[in-house]
Backbone of each chain as nested JSON, in Angstrom:
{
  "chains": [
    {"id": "A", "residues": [
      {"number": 1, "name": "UNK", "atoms": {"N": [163.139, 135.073, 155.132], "CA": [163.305, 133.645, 154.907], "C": [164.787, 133.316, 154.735]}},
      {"number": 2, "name": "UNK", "atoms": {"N": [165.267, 132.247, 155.995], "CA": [166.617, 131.59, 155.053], "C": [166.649, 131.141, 154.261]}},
      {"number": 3, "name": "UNK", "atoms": {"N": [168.079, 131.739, 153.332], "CA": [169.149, 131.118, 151.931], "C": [169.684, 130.47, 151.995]}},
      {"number": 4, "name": "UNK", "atoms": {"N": [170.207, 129.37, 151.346], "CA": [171.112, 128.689, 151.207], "C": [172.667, 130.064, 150.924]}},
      {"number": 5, "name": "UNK", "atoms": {"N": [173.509, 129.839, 151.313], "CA": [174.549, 130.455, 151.035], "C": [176.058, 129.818, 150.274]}},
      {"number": 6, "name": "UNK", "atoms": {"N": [176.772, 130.676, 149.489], "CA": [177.709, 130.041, 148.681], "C": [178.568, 129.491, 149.874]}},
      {"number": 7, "name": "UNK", "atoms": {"N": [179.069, 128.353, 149.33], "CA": [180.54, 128.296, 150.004], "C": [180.373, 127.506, 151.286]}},
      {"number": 8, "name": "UNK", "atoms": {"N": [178.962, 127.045, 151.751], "CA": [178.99, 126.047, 152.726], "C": [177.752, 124.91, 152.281]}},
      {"number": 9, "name": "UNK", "atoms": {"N": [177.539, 124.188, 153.722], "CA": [177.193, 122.922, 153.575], "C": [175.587, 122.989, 153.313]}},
      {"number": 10, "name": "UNK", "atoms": {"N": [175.605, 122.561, 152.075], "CA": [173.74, 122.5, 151.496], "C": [173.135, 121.819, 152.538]}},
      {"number": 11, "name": "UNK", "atoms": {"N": [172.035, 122.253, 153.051], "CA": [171.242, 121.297, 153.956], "C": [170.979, 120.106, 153.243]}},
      {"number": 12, "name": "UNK", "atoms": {"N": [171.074, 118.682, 153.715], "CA": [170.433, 117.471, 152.93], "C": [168.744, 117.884, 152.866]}},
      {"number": 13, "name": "UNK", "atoms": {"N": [168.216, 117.173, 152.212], "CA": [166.496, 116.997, 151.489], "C": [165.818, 115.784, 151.176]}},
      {"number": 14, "name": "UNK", "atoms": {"N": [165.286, 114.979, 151.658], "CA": [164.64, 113.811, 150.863], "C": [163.406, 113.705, 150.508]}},
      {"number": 15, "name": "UNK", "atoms": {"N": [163.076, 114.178, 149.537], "CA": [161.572, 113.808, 149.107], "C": [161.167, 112.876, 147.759]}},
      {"number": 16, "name": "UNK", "atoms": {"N": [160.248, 112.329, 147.555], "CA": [159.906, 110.999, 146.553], "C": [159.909, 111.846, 145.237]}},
      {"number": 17, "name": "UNK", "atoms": {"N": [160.116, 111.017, 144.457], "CA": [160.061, 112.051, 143.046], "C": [159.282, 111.674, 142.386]}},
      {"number": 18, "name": "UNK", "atoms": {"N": [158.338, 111.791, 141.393], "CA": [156.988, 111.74, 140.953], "C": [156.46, 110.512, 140.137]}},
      {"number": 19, "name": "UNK", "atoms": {"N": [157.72, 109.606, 140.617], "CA": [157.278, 107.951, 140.491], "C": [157.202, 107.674, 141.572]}},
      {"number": 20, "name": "UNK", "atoms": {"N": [157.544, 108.014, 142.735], "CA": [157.63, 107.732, 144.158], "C": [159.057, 106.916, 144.796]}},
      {"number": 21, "name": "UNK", "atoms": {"N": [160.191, 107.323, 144.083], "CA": [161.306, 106.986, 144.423], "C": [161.785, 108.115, 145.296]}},
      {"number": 22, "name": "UNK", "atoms": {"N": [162.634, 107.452, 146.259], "CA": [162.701, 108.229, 147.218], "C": [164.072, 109.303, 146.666]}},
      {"number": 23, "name": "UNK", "atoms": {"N": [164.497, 110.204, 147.013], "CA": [165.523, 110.942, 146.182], "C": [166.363, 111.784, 147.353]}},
      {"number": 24, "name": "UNK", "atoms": {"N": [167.345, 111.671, 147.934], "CA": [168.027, 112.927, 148.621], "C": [169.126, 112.985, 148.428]}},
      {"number": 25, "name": "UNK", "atoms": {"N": [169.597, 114.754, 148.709], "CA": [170.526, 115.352, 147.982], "C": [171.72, 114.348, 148.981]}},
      {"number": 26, "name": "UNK", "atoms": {"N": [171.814, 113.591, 150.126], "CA": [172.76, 112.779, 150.018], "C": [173.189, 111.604, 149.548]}},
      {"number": 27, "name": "UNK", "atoms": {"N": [172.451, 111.28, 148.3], "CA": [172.504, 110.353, 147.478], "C": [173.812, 110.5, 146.532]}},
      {"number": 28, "name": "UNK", "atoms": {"N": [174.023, 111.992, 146.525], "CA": [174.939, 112.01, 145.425], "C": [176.204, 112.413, 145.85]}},
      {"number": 29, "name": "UNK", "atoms": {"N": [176.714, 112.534, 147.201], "CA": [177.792, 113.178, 147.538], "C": [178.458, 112.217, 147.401]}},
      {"number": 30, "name": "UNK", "atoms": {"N": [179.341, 112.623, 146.744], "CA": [181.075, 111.927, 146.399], "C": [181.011, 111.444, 145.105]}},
      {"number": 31, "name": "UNK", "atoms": {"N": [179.485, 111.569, 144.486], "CA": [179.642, 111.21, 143.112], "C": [179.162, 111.959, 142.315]}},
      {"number": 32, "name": "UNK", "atoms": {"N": [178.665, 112.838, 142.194], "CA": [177.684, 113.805, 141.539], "C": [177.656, 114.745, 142.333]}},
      {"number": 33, "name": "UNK", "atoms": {"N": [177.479, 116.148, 141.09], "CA": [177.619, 117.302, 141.335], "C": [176.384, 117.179, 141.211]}},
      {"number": 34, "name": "UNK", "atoms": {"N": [175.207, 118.036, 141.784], "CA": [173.835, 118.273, 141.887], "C": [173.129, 120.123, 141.434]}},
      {"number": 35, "name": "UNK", "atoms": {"N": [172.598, 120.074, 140.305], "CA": [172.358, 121.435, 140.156], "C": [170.661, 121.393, 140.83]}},
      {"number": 36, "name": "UNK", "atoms": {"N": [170.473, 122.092, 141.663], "CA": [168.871, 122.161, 142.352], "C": [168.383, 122.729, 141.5]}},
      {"number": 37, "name": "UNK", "atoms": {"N": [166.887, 123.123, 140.853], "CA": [166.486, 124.07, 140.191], "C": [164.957, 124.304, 140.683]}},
      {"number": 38, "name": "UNK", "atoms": {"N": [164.845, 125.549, 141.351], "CA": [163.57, 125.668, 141.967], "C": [162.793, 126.225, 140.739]}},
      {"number": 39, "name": "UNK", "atoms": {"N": [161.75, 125.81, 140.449], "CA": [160.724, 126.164, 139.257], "C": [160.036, 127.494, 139.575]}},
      {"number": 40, "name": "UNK", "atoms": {"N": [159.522, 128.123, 139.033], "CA": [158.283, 128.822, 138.983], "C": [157.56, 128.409, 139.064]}},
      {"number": 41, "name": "UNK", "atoms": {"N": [157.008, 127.168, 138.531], "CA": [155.88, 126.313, 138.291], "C": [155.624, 126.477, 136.732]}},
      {"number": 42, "name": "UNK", "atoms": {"N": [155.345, 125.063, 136.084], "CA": [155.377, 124.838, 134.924], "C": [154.104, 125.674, 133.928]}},
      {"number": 43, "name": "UNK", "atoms": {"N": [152.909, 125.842, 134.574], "CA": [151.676, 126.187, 134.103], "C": [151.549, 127.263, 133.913]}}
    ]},
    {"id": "B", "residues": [
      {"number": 1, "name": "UNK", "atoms": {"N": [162.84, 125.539, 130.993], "CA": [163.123, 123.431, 131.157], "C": [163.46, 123.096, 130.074]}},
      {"number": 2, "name": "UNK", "atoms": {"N": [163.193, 123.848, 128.91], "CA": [163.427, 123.153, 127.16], "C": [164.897, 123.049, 127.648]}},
      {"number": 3, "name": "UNK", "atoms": {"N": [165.744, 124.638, 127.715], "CA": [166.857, 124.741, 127.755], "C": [167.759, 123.679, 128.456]}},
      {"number": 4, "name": "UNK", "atoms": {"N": [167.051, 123.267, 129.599], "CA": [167.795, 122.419, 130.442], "C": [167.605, 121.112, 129.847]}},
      {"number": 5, "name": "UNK", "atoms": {"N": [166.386, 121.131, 129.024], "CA": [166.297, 119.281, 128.447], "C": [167.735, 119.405, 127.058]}},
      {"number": 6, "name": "UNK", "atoms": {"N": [168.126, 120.619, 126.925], "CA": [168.913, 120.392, 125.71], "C": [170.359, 120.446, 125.992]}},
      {"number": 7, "name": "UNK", "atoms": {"N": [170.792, 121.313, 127.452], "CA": [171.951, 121.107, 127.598], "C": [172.327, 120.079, 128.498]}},
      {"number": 8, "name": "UNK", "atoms": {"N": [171.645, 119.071, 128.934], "CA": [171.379, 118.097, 129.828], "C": [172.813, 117.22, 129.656]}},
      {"number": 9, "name": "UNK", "atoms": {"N": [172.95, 116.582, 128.703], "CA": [173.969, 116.018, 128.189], "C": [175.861, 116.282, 128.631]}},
      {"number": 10, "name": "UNK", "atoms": {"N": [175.318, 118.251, 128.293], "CA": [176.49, 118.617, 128.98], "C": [176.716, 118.201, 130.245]}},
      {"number": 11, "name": "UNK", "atoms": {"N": [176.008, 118.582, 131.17], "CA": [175.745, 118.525, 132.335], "C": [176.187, 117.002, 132.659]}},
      {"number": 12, "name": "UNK", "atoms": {"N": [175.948, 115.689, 132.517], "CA": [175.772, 114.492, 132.374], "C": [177.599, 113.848, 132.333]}},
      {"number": 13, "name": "UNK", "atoms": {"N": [177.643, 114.488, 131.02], "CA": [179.314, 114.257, 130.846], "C": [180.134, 115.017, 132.283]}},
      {"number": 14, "name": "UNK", "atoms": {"N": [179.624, 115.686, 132.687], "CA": [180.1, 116.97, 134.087], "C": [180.088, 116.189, 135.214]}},
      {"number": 15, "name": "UNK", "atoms": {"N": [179.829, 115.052, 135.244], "CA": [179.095, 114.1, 136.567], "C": [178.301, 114.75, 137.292]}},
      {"number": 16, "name": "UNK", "atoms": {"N": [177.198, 115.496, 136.569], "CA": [176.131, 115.882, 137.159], "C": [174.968, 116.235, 136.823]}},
      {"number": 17, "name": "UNK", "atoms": {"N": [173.687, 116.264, 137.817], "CA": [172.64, 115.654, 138.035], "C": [171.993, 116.801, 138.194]}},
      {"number": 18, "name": "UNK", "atoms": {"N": [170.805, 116.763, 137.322], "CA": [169.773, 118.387, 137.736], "C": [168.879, 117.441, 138.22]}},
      {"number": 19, "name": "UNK", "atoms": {"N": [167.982, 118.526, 139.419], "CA": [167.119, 118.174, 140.01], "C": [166.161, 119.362, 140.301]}},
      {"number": 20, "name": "UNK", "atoms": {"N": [164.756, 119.185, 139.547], "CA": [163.774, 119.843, 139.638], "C": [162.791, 119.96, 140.719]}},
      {"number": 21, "name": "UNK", "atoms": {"N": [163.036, 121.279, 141.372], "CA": [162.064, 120.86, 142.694], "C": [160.898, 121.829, 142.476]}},
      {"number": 22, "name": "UNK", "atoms": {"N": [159.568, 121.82, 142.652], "CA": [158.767, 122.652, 142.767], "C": [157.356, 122.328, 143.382]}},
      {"number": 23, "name": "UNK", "atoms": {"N": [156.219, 123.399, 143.544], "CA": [155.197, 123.301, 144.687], "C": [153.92, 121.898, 144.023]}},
      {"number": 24, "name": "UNK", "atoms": {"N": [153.974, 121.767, 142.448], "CA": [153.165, 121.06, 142.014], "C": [152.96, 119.65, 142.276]}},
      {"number": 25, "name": "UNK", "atoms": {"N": [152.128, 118.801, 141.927], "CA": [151.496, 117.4, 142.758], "C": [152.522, 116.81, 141.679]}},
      {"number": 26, "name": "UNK", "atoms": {"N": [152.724, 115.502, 142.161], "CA": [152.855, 114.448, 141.616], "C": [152.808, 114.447, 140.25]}},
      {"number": 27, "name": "UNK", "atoms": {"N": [151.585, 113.967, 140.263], "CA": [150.589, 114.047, 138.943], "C": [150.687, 114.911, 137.919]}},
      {"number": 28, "name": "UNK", "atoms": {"N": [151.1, 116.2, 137.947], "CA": [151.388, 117.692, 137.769], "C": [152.431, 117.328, 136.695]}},
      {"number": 29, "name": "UNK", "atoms": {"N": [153.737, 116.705, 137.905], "CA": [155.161, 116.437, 137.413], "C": [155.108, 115.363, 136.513]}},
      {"number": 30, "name": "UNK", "atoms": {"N": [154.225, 114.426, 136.561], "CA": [154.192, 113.547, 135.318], "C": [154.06, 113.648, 134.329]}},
      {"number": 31, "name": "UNK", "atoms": {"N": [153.237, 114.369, 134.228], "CA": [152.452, 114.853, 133.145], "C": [153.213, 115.775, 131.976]}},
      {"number": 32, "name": "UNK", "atoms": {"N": [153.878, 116.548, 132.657], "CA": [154.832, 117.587, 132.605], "C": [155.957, 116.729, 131.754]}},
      {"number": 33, "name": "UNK", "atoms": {"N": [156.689, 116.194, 132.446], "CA": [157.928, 115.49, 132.406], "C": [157.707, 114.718, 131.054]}},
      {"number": 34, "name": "UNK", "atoms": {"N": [156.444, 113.588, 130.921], "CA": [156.175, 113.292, 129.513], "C": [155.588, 114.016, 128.147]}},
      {"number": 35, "name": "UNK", "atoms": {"N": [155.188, 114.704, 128.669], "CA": [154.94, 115.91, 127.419], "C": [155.823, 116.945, 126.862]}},
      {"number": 36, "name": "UNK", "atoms": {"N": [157.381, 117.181, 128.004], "CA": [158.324, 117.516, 127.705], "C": [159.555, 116.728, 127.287]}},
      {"number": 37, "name": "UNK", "atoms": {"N": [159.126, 115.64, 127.54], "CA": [160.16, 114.413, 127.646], "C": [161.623, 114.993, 128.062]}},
      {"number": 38, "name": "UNK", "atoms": {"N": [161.315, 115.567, 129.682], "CA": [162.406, 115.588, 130.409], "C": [163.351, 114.324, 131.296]}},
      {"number": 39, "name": "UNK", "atoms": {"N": [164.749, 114.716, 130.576], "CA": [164.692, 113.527, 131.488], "C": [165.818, 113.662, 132.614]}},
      {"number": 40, "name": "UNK", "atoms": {"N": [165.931, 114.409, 133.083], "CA": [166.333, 114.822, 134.999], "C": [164.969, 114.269, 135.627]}},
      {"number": 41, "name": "UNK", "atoms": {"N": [165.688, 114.344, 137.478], "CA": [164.799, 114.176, 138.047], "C": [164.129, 115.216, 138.379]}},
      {"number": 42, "name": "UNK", "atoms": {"N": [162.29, 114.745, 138.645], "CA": [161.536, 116.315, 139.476], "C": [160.69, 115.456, 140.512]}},
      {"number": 43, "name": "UNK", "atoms": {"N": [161.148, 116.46, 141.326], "CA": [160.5, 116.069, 142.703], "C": [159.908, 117.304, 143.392]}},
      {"number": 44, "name": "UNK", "atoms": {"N": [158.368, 116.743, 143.137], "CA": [156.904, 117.584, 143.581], "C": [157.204, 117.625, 145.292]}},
      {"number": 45, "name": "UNK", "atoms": {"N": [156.85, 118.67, 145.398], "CA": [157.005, 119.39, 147.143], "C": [156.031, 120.25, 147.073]}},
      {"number": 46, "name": "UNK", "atoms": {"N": [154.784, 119.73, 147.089], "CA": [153.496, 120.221, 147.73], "C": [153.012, 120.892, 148.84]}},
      {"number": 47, "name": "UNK", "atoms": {"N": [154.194, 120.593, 149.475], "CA": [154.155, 120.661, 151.175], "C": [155.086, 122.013, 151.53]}},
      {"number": 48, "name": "UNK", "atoms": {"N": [155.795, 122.3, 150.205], "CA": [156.752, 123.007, 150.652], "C": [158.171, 122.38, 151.499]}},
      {"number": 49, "name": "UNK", "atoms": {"N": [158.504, 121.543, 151.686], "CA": [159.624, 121.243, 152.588], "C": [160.775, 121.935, 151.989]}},
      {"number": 50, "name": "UNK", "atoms": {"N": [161.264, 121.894, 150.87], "CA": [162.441, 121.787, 150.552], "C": [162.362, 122.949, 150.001]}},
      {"number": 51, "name": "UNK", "atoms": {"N": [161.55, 123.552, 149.177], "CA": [160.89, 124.859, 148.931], "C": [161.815, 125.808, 150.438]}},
      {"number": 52, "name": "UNK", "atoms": {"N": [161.019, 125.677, 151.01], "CA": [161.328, 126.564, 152.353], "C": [162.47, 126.638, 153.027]}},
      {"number": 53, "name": "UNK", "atoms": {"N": [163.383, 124.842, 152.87], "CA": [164.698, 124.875, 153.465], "C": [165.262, 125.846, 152.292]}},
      {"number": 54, "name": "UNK", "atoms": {"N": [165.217, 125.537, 151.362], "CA": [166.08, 125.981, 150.7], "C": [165.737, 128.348, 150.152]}},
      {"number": 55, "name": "UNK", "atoms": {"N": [164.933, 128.667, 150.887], "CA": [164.503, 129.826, 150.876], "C": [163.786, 130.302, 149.662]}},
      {"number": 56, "name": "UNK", "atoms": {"N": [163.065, 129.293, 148.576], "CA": [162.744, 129.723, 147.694], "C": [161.66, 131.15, 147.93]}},
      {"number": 57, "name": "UNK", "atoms": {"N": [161.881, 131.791, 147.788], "CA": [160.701, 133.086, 147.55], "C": [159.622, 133.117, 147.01]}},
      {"number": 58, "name": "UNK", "atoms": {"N": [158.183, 133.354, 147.638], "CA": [157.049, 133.381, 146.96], "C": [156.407, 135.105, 146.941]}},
      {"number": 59, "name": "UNK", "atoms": {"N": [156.633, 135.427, 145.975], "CA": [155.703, 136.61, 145.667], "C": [153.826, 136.112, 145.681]}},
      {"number": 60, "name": "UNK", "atoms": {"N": [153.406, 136.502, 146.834], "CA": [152.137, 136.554, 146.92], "C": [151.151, 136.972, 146.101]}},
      {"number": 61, "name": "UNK", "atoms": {"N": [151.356, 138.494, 145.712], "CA": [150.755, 139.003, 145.115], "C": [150.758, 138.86, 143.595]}},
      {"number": 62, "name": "UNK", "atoms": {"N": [152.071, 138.376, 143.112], "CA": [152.133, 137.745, 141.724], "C": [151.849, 136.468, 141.828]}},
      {"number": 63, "name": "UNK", "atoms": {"N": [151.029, 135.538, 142.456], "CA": [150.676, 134.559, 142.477], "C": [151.431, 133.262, 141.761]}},
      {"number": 64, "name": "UNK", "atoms": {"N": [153.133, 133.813, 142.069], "CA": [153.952, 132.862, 141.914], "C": [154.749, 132.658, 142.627]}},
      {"number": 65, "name": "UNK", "atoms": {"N": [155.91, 131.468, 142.257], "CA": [157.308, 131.782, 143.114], "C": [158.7, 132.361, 142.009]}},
      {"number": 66, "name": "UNK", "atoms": {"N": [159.59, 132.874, 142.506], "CA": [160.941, 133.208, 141.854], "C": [161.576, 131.979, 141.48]}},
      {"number": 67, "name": "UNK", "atoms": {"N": [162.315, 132.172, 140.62], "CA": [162.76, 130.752, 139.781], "C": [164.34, 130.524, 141.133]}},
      {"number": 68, "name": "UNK", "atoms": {"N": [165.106, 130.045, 141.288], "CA": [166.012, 130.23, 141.946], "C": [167.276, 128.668, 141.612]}},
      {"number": 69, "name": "UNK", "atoms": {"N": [168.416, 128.754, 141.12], "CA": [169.504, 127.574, 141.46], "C": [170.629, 127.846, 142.027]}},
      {"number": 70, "name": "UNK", "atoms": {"N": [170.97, 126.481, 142.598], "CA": [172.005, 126.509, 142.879], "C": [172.881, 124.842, 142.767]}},
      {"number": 71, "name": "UNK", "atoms": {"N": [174.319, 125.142, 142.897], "CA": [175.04, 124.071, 142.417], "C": [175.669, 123.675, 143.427]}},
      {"number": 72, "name": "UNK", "atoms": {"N": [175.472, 121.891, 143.582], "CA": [175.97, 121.376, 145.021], "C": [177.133, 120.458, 144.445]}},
      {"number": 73, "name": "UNK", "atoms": {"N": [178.652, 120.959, 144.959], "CA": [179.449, 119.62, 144.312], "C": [179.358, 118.405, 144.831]}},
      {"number": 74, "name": "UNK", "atoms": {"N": [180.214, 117.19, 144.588], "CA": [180.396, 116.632, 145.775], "C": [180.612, 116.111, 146.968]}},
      {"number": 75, "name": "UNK", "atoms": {"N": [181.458, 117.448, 147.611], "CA": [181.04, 117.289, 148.809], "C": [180.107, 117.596, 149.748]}},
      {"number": 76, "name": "UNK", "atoms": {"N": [178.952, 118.291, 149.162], "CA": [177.897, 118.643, 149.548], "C": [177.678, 120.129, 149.697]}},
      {"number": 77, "name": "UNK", "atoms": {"N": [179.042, 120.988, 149.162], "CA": [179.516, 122.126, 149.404], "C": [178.535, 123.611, 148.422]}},
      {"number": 78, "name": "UNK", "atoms": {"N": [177.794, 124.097, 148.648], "CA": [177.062, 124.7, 147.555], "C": [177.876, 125.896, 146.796]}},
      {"number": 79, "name": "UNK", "atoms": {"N": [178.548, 125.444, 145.703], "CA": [179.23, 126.166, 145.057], "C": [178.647, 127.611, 143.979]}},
      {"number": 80, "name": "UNK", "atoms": {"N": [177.478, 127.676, 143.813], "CA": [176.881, 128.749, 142.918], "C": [175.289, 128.567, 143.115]}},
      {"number": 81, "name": "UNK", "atoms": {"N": [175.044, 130.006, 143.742], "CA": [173.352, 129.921, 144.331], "C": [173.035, 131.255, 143.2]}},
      {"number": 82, "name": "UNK", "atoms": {"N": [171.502, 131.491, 142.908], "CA": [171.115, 132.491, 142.543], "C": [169.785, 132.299, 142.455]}},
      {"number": 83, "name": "UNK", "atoms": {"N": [169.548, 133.574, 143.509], "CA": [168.002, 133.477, 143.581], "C": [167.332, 134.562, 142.484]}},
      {"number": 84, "name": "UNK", "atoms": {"N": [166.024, 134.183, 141.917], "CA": [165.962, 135.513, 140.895], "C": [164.851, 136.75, 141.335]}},
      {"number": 85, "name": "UNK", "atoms": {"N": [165.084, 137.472, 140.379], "CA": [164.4, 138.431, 141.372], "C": [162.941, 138.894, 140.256]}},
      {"number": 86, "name": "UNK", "atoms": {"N": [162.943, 138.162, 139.245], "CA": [162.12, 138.34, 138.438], "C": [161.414, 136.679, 138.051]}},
      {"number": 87, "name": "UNK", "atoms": {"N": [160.333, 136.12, 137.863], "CA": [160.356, 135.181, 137.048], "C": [161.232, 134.703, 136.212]}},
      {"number": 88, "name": "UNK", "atoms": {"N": [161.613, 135.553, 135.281], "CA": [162.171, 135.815, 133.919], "C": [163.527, 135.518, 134.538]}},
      {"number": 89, "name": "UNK", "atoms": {"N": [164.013, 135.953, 135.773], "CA": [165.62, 135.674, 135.919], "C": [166.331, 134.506, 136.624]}},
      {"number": 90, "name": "UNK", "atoms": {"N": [166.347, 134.049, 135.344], "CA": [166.987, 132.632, 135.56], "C": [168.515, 132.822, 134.754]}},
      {"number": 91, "name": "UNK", "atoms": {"N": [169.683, 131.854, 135.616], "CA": [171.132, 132.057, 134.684], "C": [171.111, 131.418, 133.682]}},
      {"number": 92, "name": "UNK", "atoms": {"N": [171.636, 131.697, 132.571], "CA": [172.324, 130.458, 131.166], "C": [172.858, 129.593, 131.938]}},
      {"number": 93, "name": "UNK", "atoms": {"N": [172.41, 128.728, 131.339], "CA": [173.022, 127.167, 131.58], "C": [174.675, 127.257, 131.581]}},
      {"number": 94, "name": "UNK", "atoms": {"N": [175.3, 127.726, 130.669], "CA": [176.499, 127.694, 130.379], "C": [177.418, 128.488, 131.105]}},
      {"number": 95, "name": "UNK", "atoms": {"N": [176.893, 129.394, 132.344], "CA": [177.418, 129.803, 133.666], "C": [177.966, 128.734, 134.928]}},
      {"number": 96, "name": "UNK", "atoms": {"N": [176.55, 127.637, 134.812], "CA": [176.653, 126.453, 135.766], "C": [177.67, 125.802, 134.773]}},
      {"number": 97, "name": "UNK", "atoms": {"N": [177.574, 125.388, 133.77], "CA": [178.467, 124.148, 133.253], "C": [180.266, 124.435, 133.226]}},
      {"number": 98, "name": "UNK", "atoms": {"N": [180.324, 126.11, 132.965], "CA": [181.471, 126.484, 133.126], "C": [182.328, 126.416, 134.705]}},
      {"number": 99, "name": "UNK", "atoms": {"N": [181.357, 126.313, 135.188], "CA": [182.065, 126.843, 136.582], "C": [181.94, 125.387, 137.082]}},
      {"number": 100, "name": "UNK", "atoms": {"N": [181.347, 124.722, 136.973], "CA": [181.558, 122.661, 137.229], "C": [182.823, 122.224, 136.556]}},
      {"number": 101, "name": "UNK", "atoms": {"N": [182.825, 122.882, 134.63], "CA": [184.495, 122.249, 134.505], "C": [185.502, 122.582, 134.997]}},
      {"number": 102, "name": "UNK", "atoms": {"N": [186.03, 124.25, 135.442], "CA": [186.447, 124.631, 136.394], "C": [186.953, 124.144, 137.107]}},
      {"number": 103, "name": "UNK", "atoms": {"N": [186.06, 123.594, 137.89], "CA": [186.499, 123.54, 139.141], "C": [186.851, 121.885, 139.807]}},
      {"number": 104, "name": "UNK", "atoms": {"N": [186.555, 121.078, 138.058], "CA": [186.589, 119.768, 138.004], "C": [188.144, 118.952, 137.885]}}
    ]}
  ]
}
């Protein structure tokens, strides 16, 4: 499976977030630093 | 997630934004989010999309996935990835926050 790798360009992502606002990681470029955090799953 | 609901703040003052992605519904994440009273964003990927771009790892047979982050500045540039190789291996918060003032 591909990684994301250090040191280059994050693929963009848009998916709704669990109010149903829409959310992608190019929302924040040029203003926000973005930490991703893939879960385990909460349960 | 406790950890991250407590150093959040740091993060915040950092001009930056955690974002929770994982395989659970909607509904899942609501639920979640108010009973933890998290307050980053989480965005349910049921479908896997972003899961998969981003290579998260699923151990099959442990009937989970690997925890995995990484840090995007603003130019979209991914400055600190780490995938884990255990459930359990996730970084201190205070690895990401150091390396954001850094480099701020």
């Amino acid at each position: 499976m591909s990684r994301v790798e250090l040191n280059t360009s994050a693929p963009n992502f848009t998916l709704n977030d669990f109010n149903g606002k829409s959310v992608s990681l190019a929302d924040f470029a040029g203003k926000k630093n973005v930490v991703v955090v893939f879960n385990r799953g909460f349960f | 997630m406790a950890q991250l609901r407590q150093d959040y703040q740091q993060f915040v003052k950092l001009d930056t934004e955690i974002v929770v992605a994982g395989p659970e519904k909607a509904e899942a994440f609501r639920d979640y989010w108010a009973k933890e009273r998290l307050p980053f964003i989480g965005l349910p990927d049921p479908e896997h999309h972003v899961l998969k771009l981003y290579g998260q790892e699923v151990k099959l047979f442990k009937l989970g996935r690997l925890p995995a982050q990484m840090l995007i500045d603003k130019s979209g540039y991914v400055r600190f990835v780490h995938y884990g190789h255990s459930m359990s291996d996730i970084p201190p918060n205070q690895e990401i926050i150091d390396l954001i003032a850094m480099n701020m």
